[in-house]
C-alpha positions as CSV (number, residue, x, y, z in Angstrom):
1,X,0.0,0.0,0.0
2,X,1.2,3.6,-0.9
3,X,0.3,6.8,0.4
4,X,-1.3,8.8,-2.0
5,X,-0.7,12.7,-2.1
6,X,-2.8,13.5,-5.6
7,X,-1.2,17.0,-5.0
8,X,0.6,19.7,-7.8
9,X,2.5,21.1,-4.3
10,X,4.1,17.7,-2.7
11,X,4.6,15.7,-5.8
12,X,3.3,12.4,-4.2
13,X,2.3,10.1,-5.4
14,X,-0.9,8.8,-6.8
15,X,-2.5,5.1,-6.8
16,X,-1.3,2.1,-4.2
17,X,2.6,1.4,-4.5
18,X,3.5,4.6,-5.7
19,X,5.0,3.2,-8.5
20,X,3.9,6.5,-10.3
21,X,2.3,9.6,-10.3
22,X,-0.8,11.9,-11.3
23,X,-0.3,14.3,-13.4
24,X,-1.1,16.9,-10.7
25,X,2.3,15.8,-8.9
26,X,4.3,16.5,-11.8
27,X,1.9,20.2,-12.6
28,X,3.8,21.6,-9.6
29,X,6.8,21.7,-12.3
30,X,5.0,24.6,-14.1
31,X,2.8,26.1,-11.3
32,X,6.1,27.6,-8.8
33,X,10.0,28.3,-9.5
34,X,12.2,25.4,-9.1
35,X,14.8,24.0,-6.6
36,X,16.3,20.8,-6.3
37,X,15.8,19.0,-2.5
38,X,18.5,19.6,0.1
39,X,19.3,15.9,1.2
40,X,19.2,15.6,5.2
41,X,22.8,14.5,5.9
42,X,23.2,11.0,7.7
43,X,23.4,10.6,11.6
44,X,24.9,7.6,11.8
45,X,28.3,7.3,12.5
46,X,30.7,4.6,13.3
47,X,31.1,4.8,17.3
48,X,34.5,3.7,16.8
49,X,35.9,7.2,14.9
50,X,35.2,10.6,16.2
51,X,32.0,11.9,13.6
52,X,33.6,14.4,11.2
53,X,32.6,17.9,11.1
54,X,29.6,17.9,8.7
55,X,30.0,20.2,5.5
56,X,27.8,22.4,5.8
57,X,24.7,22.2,2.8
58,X,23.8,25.7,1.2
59,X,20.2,26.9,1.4
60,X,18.0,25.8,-1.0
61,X,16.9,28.2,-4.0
62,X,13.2,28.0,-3.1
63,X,14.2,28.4,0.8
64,X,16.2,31.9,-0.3
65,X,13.4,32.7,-2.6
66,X,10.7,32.8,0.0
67,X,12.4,34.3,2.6
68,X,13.6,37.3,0.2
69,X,10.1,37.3,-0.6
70,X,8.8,37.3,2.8
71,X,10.5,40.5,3.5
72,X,9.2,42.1,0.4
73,X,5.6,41.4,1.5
74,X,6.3,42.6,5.3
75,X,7.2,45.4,4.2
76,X,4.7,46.0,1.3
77,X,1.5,43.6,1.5
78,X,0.2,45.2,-1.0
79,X,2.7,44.2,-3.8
80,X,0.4,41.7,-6.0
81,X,3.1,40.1,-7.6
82,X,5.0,40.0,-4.2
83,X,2.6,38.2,-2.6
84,X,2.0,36.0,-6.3
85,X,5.5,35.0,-6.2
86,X,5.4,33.8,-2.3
87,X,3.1,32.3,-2.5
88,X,4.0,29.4,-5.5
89,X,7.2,29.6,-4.3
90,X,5.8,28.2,-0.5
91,X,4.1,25.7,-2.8
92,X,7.3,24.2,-4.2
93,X,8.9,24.2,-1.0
94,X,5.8,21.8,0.5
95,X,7.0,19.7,-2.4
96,X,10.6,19.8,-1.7
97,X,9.7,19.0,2.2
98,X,6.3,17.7,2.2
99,X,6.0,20.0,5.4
100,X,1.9,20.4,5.5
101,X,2.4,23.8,7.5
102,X,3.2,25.5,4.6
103,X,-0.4,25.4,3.5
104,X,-1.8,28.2,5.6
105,X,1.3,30.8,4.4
106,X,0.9,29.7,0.9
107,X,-3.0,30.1,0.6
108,X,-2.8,33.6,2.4
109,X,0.1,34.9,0.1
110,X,-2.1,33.8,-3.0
111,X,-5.3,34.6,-1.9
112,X,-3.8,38.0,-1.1
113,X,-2.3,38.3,-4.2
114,X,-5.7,37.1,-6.4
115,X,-7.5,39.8,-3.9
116,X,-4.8,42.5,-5.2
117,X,-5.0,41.8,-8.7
118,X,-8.0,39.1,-9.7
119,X,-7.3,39.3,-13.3
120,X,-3.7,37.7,-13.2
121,X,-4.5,33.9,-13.6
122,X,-1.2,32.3,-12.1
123,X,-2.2,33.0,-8.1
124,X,-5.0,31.1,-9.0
125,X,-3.1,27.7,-10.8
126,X,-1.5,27.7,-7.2
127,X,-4.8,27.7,-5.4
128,X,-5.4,24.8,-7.4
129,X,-2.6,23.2,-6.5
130,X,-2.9,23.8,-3.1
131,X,-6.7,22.2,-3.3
132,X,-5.6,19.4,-4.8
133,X,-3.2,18.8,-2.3
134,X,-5.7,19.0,0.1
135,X,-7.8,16.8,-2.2
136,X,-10.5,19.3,-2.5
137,X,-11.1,18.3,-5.8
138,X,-14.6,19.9,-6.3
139,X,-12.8,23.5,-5.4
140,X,-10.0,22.9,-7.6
141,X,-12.1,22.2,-10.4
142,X,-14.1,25.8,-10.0
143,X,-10.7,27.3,-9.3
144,X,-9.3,25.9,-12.4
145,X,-12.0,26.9,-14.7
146,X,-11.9,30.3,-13.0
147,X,-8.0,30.3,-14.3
148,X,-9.2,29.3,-17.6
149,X,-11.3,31.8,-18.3
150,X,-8.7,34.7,-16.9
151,X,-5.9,32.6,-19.2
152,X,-7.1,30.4,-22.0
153,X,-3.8,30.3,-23.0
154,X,-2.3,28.7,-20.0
155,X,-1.5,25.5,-20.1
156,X,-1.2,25.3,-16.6
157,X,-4.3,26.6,-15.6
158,X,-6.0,24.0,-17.9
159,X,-3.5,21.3,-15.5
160,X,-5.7,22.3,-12.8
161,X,-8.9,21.3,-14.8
162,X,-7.5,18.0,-16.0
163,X,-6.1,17.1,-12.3
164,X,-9.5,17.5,-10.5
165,X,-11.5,15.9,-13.2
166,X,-9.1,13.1,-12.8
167,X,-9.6,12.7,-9.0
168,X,-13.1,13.0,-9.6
169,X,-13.6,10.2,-11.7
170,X,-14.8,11.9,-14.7
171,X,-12.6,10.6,-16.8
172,X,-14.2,11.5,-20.4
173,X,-14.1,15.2,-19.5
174,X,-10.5,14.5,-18.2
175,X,-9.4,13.4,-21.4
176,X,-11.5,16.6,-23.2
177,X,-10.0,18.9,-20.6
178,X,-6.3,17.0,-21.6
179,X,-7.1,17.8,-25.6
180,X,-7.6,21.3,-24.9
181,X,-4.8,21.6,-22.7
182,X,-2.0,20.1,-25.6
183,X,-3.7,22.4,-27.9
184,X,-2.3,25.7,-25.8
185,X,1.2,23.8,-24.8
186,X,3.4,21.0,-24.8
187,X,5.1,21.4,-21.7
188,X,6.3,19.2,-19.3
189,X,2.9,19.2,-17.4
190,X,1.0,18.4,-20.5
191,X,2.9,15.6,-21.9
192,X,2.7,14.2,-17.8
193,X,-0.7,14.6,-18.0
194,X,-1.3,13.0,-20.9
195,X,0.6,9.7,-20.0
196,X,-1.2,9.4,-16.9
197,X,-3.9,9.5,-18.3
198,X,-3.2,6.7,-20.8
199,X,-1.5,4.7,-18.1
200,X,-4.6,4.7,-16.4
201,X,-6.6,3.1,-19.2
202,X,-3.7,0.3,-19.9
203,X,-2.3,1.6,-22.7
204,X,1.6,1.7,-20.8
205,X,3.4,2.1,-24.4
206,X,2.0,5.9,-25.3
207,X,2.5,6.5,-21.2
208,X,5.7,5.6,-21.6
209,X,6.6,7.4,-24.8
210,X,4.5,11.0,-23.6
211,X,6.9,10.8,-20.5
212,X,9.8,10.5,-22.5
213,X,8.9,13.8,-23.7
214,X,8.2,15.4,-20.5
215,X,11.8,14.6,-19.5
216,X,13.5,15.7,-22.2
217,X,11.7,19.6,-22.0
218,X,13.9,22.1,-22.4
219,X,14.8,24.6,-19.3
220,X,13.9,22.3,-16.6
221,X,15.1,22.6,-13.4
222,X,17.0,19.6,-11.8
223,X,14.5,18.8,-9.2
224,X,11.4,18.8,-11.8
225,X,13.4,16.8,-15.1
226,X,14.7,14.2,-12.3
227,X,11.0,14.4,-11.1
228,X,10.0,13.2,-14.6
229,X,12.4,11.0,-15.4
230,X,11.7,9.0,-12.0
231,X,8.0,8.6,-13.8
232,X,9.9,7.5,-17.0
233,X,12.1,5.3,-15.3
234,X,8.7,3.5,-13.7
235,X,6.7,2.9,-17.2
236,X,10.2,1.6,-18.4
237,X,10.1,-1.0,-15.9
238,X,6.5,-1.7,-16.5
239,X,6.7,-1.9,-19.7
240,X,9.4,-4.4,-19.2
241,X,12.7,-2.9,-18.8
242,X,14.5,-2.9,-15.8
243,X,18.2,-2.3,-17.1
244,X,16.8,0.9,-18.3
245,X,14.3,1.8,-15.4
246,X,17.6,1.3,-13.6
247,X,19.7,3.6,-15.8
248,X,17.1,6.3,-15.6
249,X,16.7,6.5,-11.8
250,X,20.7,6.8,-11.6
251,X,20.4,9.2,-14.1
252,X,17.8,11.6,-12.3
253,X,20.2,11.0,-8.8
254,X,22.8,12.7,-11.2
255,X,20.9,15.6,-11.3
256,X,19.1,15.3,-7.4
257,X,21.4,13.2,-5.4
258,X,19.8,11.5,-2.9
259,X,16.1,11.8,-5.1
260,X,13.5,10.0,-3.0
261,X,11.4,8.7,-5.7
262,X,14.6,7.6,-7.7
263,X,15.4,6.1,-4.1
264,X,12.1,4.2,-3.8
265,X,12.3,3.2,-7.9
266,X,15.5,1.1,-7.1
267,X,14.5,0.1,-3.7
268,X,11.4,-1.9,-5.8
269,X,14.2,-3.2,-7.9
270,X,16.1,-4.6,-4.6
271,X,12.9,-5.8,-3.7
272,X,12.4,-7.9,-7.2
273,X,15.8,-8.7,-7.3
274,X,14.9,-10.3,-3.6
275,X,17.5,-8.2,-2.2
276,X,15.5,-7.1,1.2
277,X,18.8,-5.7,2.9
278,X,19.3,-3.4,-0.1
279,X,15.6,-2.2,-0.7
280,X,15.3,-1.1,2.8
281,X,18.6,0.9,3.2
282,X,17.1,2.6,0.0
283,X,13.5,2.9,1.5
284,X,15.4,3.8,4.3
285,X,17.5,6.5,2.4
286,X,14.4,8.2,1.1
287,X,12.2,8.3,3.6
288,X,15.5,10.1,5.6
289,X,14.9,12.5,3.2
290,X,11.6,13.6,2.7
291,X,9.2,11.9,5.1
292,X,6.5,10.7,2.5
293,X,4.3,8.0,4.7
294,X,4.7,5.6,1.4
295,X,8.4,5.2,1.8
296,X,8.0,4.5,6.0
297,X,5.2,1.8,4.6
298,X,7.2,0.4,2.2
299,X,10.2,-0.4,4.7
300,X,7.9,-1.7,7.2
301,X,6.5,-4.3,4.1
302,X,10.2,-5.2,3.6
303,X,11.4,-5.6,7.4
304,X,7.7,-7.4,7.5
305,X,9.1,-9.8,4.8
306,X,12.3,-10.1,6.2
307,X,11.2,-11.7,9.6
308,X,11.6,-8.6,11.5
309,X,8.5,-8.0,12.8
310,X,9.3,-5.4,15.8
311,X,11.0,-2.7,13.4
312,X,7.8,-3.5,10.6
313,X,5.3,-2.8,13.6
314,X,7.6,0.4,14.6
315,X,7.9,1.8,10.8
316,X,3.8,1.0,10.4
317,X,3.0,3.3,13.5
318,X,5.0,6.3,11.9
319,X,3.7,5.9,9.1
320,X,0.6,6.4,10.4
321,X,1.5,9.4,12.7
322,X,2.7,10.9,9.7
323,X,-0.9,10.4,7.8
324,X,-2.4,11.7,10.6
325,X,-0.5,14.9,10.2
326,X,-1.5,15.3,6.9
327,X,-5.1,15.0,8.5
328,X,-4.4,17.6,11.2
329,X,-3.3,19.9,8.6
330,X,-6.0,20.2,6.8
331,X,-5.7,17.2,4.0
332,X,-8.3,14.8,3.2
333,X,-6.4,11.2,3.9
334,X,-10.1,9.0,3.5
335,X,-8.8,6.7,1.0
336,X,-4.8,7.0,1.8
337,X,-6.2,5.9,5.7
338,X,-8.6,3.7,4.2
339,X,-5.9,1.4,2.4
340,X,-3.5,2.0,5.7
341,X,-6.1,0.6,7.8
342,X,-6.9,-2.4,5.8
343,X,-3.6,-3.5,5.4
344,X,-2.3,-2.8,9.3
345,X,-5.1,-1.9,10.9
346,X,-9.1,-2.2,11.3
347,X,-10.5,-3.4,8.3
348,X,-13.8,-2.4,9.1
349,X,-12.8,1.4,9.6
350,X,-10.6,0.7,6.6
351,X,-14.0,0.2,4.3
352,X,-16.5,3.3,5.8
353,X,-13.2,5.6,4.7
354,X,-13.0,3.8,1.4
355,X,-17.0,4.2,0.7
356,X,-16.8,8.0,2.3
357,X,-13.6,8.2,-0.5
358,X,-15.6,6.9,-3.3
359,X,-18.9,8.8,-2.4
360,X,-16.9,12.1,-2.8
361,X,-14.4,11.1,-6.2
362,X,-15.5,7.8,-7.5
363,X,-12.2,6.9,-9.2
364,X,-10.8,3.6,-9.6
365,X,-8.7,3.8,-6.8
366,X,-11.0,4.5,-4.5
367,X,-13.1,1.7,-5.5
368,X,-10.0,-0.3,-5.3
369,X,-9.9,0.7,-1.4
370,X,-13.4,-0.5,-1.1
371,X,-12.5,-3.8,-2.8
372,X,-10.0,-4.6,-0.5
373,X,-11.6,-3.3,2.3
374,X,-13.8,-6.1,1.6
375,X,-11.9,-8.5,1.0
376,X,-9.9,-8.2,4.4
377,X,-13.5,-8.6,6.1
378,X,-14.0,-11.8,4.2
379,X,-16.9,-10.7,2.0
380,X,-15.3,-11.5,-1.2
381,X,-18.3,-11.7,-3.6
382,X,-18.7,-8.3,-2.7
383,X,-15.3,-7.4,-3.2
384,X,-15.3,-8.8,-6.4
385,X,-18.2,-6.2,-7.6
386,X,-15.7,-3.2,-6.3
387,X,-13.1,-5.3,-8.0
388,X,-15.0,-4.9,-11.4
389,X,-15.1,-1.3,-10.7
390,X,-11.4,-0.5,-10.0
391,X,-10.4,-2.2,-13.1
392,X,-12.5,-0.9,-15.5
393,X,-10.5,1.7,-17.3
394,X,-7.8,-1.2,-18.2
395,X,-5.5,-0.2,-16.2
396,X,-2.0,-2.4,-15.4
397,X,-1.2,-1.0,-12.0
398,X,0.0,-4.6,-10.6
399,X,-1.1,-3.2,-6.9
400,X,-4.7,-3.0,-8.3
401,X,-4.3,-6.0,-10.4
402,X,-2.6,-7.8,-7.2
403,X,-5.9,-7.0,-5.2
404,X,-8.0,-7.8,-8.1
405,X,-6.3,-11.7,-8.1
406,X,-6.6,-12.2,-4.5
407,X,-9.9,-11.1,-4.7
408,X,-10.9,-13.6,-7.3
409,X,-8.9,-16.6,-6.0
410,X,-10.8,-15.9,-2.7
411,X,-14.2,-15.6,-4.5
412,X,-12.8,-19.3,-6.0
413,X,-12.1,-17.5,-10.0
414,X,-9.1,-19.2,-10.6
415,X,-9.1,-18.4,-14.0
416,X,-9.4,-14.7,-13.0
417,X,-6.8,-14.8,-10.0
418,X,-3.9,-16.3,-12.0
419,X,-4.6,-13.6,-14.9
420,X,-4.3,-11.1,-12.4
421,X,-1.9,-11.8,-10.1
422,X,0.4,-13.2,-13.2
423,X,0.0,-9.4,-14.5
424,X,0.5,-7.8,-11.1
425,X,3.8,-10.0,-10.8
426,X,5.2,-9.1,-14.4
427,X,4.2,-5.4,-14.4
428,X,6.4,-5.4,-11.5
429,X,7.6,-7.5,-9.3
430,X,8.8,-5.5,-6.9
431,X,5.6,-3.6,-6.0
432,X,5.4,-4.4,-2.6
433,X,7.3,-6.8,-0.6
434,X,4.6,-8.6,1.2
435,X,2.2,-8.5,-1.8
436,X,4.8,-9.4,-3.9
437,X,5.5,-12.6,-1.8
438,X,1.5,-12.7,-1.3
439,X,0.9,-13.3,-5.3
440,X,3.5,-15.6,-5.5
441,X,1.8,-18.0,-2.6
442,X,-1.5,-17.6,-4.3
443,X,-0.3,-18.3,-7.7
444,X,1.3,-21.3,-6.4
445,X,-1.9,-23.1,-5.1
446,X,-4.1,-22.1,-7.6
447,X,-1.4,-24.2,-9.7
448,X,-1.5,-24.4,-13.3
């Protein structure tokens, strides 16, 4: 299970596993200025040496940008573009740190700024963003259109549109809103948009090739083309290509050392590779970094996997501290809790937060949460029905398609189970740990 930020401002990650993203966590590239993360140096030390003196890491661009524009606003809050330009640049920095504080400062800077001067379009593509982030879909989408009509033009206030449609469900008028956007731009946020879109409907090939051309956009900062190329480096290895998945991932860590999602990319290689040791220190590393509740949940499915069930149960508590301060800050969590809860929790909370998920965006996740919700309360012809649902765009995501077999082999669809799990397993067998090892054990006594 993977925590899901369907944000533009944290770049997490949408859909169980991670594996890759919506386009709304790759829109953040063309809503805010740029900065590459500022890696947390390492604590641990041999005992046996004295620690050397730690060289000291510069401030991050975005970090000097919003304090030099903090003191422009203090001491004019009436400068429009002051306030503009604070506020998207607070909403990079929530996706450099994934610090959910930084939501209150960011709204007020561009709410201040759209107050100033409501014709300018851009404070309102970071509203958006910030919405989404919160996954208040519904207000993003009237915030969006409200960009589009100030900005036809701009591709990124038609992101906004496609993003919240997405997370809706309303897929259709997603792929509409998607058109129109391509038609005003073929940035990086278009051509991201675009191949989620198509990875959500199966079709992994034209994902794979419109991410190819997100990457290679010119003028992209490091943090947003190694961004992209961790989403390339994923379809590659869905599509069947680890050497170059692999190759990818180094390559965006040339560009962001220490890149958690470029991290967690190789750490489900380790984990395919049945290398537990090495996917957690690389779980490990990126969670270290930036403390996304997906990386902590991964670890804890590796250590689970491993035998070592005190540090699984210990990395499964934060992680759910840390989705719980999401929650406290403002964030809708329903169906990131939802899937939490079912997997290492209550199952029974687990589904009334996947239903109250689904009643509010009926997307194929969500109904994948209620699926499995199910399922871990043993009432699997149910599950199936949900099942059915989750799967109906096509798509390959082998954590949906791993819920989807167990599912079925419960339900007693052999047929159905092997397909599935089969799929999950060659789409990527490193999508989690314990489902990983879960599939296998199923596919092994449904037999041939």
């Amino acid at each position: 299970m993977g925590f899901v930020l369907a944000v533009a401002v944290a770049g997490g990650a949408c859909g169980p596993a991670s594996a890759s993203a919506p386009p709304s966590a790759v829109g953040a590239a063309i809503q805010s200025p740029a900065a590459g993360l500022s890696p947390k140096p390492s604590s641990s030390v041999p005992t046996s040496t004295p620690a050397p003196l730690p060289t000291p890491r510069p401030v991050s661009p975005t970090r000097q940008a919003v304090e030099r524009l903090t003191a422009a606003v203090a001491a004019n809050p009436a400068d429009a573009d002051a306030q503009r330009d604070l506020g998207l640049a607070l909403t990079q920095l929530i996706r450099e740190t994934l610090d959910p504080t930084l939501y209150v400062p960011a709204e007020d800077a561009l709410r201040a700024s759209d107050g100033l001067q409501p014709d300018d379009a851009r404070p309102l593509v970071g509203l958006g963003g910030l919405q989404l982030g919160k996954h208040r879909f519904a207000d993003a989408l009237v915030t969006g259109k409200r960009a589009v009509l100030l900005a036809p033009t701009l591709a990124a206030a038609h992101g906004v549109v496609v993003d919240s449609l997405v997370e809706l469900g309303r897929y259709p008028e997603a792929d509409a809103a998607a058109a129109r956007m391509f038609a005003v731009g073929d940035d990086l946020g278009t051509y991201a948009r675009v191949s989620y879109l198509k990875e959500l409907h199966g079709d992994l090939d034209a994902a794979r090739a419109a991410m190819a051309g997100a990457a290679v956009q010119p003028g992209l900062a490091p943090e947003n083309q190694a961004f992209a190329l961790s989403l390339l480096a994923n379809l590659e290895r869905w599509t069947g290509d680890p050497d170059g998945a692999r190759a990818t991932w180094e390559r965006a860590m040339t560009l962001v050392p220490e890149h958690p999602p470029s991290l967690a990319g190789l750490g489900r290689l380790a984990v395919a590779a049945g290398d537990l040791a090495e996917a957690a220190r690389l779980f490990g590393r990126a969670a270290d970094v930036i403390p996304l509740p997906e990386y902590v949940i991964a670890l804890g499915e590796i250590q689970a996997a491993s035998g070592d069930d005190k540090a699984a149960k210990a990395s499964f508590a934060l992680a759910g501290a840390e989705i719980h301060l999401f929650q406290a800050n403002g964030v809708t969590v329903d169906l990131d809790l939802a899937l939490f809860e079912a997997d290492h929790g209550d199952p029974t909370r687990a589904l009334g937060l996947a239903k109250a998920a689904y009643a509010e965006t009926p997307t194929v996740r969500a109904a994948d949460a209620v699926a499995w919700a199910l399922h871990r309360l043993g009432r699997d012809e149910q599950a199936v029905t949900w099942s059915v649902k989750a799967l109906r765009l096509g798509s390959r995501d082998p954590l949906l398609r791993y819920h989807a077999g167990a599912i079925a082999a419960a339900a007693g669809d052999a047929r159905a189970a092997r397909h599935d799990l089969s799929l999950a397993l060659a789409t990527d067998p490193g999508f989690s740990a314990t489902g990983a090892a879960e599939a296998t054990r199923l596919l092994a006594a449904l037999g041939s």
